[in-house]
N, C-alpha and C positions, 0 to 999 in steps of 0.2 A: 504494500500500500504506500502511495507516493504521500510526501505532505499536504500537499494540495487536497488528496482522497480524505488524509484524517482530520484534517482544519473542515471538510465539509459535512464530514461524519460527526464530528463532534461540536462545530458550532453551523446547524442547518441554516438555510436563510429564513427569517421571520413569514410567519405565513401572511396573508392578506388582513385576517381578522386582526393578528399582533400589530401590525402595523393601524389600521383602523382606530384599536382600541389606545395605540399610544398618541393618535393624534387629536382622540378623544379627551385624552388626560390633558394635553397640551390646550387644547382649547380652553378647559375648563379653569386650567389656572394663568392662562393669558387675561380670559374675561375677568378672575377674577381680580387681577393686579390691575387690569382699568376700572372697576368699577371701585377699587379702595383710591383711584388716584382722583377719578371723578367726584366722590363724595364730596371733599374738601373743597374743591373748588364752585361744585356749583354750593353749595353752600355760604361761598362767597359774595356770588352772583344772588341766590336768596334772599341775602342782607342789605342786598346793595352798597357793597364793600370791597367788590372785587377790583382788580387791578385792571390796565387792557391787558396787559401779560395773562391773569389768571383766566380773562374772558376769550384770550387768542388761546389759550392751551386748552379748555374746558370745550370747547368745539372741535378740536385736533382727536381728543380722547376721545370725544364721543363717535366721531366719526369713526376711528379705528377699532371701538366696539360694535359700532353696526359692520363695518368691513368683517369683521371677528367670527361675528353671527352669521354672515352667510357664506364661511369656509365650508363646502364640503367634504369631512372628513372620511367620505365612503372613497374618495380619490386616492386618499394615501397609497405610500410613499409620495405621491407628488401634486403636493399642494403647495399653491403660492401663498404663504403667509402675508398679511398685511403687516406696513412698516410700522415700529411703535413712535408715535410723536418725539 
């Protein structure tokens, strides 16, 4: 058995579903670091206290959470992730 034969014996390639379910993971905790980063800021905007910096980033993040939300992750391996703000 060559190395090649035992590197594919022993590390198989991930099946469709592993991959699915790791970009599943991935989704879940992208959304969830924009929606801790979102809080604050609209918050800001809330109070009527925000910055335009806080009011220019608070619509970058939002966008990049709806981008977020319509990742297909039945595509994996080969999704285009949206860029974070």
């Amino acid at each position: 058995m060559t190395d090649k034969e035992v590197d594919a014996y022993t590390n198989p390639p991930k099946t469709k579903e592993q991959h699915i379910a790791e970009a599943e993971q991935q989704k879940q905790m992208l959304l969830s670091e924009a929606t801790e980063t979102i809080a604050p800021l609209q918050d800001a905007v809330d109070l009527d206290i925000a910055t335009d910096e806080e009011i220019a980033l608070l619509k970058e993040w939002k966008k990049y959470r709806v981008l977020l939300n319509r990742v297909d992750t039945s595509l994996a391996p080969d999704i285009n992730w949206p860029q974070k703000p």
